[in-house]
C-alpha positions as CSV (number, residue, x, y, z in Angstrom):
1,X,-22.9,-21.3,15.8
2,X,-22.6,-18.2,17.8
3,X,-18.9,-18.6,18.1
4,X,-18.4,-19.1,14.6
5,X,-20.1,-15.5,13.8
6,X,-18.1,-13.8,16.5
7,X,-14.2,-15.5,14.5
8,X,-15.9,-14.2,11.3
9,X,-16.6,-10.6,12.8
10,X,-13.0,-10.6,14.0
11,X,-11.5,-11.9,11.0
12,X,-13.5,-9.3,8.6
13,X,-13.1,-6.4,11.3
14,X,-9.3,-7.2,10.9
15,X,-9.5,-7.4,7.0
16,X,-11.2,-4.0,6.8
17,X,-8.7,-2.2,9.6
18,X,-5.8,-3.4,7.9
19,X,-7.5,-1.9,4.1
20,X,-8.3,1.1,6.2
21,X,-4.7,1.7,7.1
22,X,-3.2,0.9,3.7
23,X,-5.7,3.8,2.1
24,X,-5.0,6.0,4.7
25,X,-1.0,5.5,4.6
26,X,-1.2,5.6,0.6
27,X,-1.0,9.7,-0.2
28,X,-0.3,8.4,-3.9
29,X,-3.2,6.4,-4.7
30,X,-4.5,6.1,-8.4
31,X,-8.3,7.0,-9.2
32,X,-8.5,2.8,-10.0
33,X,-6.2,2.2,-6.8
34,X,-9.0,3.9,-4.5
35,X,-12.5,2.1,-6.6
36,X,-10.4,-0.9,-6.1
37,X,-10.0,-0.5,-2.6
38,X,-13.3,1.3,-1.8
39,X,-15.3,-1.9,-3.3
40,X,-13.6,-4.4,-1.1
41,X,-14.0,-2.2,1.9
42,X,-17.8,-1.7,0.9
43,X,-17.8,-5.5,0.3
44,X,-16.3,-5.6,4.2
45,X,-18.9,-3.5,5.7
46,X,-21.8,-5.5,4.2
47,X,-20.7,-8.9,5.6
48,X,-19.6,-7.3,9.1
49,X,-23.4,-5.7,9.2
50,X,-24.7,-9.3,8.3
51,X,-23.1,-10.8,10.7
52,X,-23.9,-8.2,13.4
53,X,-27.6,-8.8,12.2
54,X,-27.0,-12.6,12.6
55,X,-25.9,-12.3,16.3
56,X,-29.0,-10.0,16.9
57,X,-31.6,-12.7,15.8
């Protein structure tokens, strides 16, 4: 079980790095582009902390 929480922290730390470079690359994002993005990145963080929490336990 452990294993699988460590490939899902890797593959939603990935995810979120890529997102994080696209935003930070973009200097002509629209007000909706940056929402857009911001949600799934918030959406990122919460699963990688709940899986970080998981491994703890």
């Amino acid at each position: 079980m452990e294993n699988k929480i460590h490939e899902a922290l890797k593959y939603y730390s990935y995810k979120r790095e890529g997102l994080l470079k696209y935003i930070n690359s973009k200097s002509d994002l629209t007000v909706e582009d940056i929402i857009d993005n911001a949600e799934e990145l918030s959406i990122l963080e919460y699963k990688i902390t709940a899986l970080e929490v998981a491994l703890e336990n």
